[in-house]
N, C-alpha and C positions, 0 to 999 in steps of 0.2 A: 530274587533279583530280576530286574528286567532284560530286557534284549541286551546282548553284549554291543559297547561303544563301536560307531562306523571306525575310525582309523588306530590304526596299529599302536600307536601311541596313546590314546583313549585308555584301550584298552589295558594296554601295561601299565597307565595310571591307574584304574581301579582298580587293578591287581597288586598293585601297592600297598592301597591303603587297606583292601582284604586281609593281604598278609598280617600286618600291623592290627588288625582289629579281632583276626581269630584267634592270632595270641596273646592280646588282651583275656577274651574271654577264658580261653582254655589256662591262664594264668590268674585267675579271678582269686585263687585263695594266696597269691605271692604280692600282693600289694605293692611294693617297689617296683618287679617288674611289670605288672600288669598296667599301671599307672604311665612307666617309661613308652609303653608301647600305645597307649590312648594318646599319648603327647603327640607320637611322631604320625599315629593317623591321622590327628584332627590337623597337623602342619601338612601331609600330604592332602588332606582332602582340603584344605581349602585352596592350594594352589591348584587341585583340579581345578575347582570350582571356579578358578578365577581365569585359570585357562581356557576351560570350553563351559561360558556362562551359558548357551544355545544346550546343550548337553544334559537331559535329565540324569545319566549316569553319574557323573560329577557330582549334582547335588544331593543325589541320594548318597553317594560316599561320604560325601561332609556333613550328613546329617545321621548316616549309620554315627560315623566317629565322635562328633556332638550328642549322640545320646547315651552314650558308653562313658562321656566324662558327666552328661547327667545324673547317669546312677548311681555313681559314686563320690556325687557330692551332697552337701547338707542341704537341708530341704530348702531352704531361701538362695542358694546358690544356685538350685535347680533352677530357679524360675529363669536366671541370667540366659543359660545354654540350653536351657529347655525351650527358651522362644528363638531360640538360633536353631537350637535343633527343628520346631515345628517349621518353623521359615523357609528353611531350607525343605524340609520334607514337601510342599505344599508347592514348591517351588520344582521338585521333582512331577507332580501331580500334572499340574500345570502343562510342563512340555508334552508329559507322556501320561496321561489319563491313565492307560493301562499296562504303568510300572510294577509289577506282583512287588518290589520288594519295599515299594514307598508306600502301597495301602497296607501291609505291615507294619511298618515302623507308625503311620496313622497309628492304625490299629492301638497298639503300644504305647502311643504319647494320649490318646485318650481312656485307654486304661488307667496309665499313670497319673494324668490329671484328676482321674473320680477317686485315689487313693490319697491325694494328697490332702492335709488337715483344710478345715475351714479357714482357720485364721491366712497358711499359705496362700491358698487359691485368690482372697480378698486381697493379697498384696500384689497378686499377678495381675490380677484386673486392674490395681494402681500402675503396675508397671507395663500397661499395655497390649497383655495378652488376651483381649477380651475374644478375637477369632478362636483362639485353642478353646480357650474357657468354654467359650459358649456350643462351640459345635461338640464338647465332648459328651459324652454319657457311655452306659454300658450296653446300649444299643449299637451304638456307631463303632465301637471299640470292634464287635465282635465281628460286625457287618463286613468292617476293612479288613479285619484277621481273614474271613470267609473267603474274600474278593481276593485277598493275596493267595490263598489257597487255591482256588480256581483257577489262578492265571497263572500260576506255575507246580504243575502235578506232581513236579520231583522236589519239592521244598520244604525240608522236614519243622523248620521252627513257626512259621504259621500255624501247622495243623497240633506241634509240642506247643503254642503259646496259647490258640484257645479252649485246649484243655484244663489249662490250668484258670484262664479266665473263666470257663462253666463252672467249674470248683467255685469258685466263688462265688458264683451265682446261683450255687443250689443245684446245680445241675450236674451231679455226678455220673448218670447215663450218657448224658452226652458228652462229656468230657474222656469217657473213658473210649469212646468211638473216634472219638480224635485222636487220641496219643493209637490205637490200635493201626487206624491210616497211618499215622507217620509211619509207626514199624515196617509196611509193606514195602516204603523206600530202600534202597540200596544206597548205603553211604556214599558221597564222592568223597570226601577228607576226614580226618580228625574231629576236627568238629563235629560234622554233620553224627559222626560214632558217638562222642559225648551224649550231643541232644536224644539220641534214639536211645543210650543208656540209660539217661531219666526220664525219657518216658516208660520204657520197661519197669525202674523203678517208681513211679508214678502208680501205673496201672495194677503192678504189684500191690503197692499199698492201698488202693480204690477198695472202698467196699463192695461195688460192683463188678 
């Protein structure tokens, strides 16, 4: 995540849709509730968003919560919130260049985009995503995961998310150097214990 929002109230907005969005994930295998709780971040983050439009904070909440109802939609559904989600994210870019938690989410939506089938991606281009489309590759994916890493040294899902993108890449040395950094971190919440727990198990099963 980036710099915490200038006024008091900022801030307790993105602490809203935080709350709403770790218990999403951390409820990923209860699909009712997980789903109830992607609902009410994507409803808070857009009133951030609509409240402090000036605010990179804001947008990168509505674009965290917009990517979380990506995943867990069907693949042509993706494209709808998948270019609301990049919008948004680019739009956090935008104000704050050096948002760690928007070249993440980059990172993420162009990973996601080089996964997506051929015939998907061809309907995205029809429906007007040709900025995602084209700037993605697994160059840029990794680049932005990097850049998030660097710009916040205590943030374990950048350095757990290009780990798992070297894996794919062939590149199980350096994936396994990644999830090793993340472990050095000291949890702040739940969550952040989760991520560090698959990465242990991650590295565990590595053959290196």
């Amino acid at each position: 995540m980036g710099p915490a929002p200038h006024s008091t109230w900022e801030y307790e907005a993105a602490r809203e849709v935080e709350r709403e969005v770790h218990a999403a994930i951390l409820a990923k295998d209860q699909p009712g509730v997980r789903d109830s709780h992607i609902e009410r971040a994507v409803a808070l983050g857009r009133r951030f968003a609509e409240a402090a439009p000036e605010t990179a904070d804001a947008h990168y909440w509505l674009a965290v919560s917009l990517g979380l109802e990506t995943e867990y939609s069907g693949p042509f559904a993706k494209l709808t919130t998948g270019k609301a989600c990049y919008e948004s994210t680019a739009r956090a870019l935008e104000l704050d260049p050096g948002h760690a938690g928007a070249h993440e989410l980059l990172g993420r939506i162009h990973a996601g985009v080089m996964r997506l089938p051929w015939l998907v991606r061809k309907l995205g281009a029809s429906l007007g995503m040709n900025d995602a489309l084209g700037e993605a590759s697994w160059e840029s994916a990794e680049a932005h995961l990097e850049r998030a890493a660097e710009l916040d040294t205590r943030a374990i899902a950048p350095r757990l998310e290009l780990g798992k993108l070297l894996v794919e890449l062939d590149r199980p040395g350096d994936a396994t150097a990644w999830w090793n950094r993340a472990l050095e971190i000291e949890p702040a919440n739940e969550l952040d214990r989760a991520m560090l727990a698959e990465a242990d198990s991650l590295l565990r099963a590595s053959p290196n």
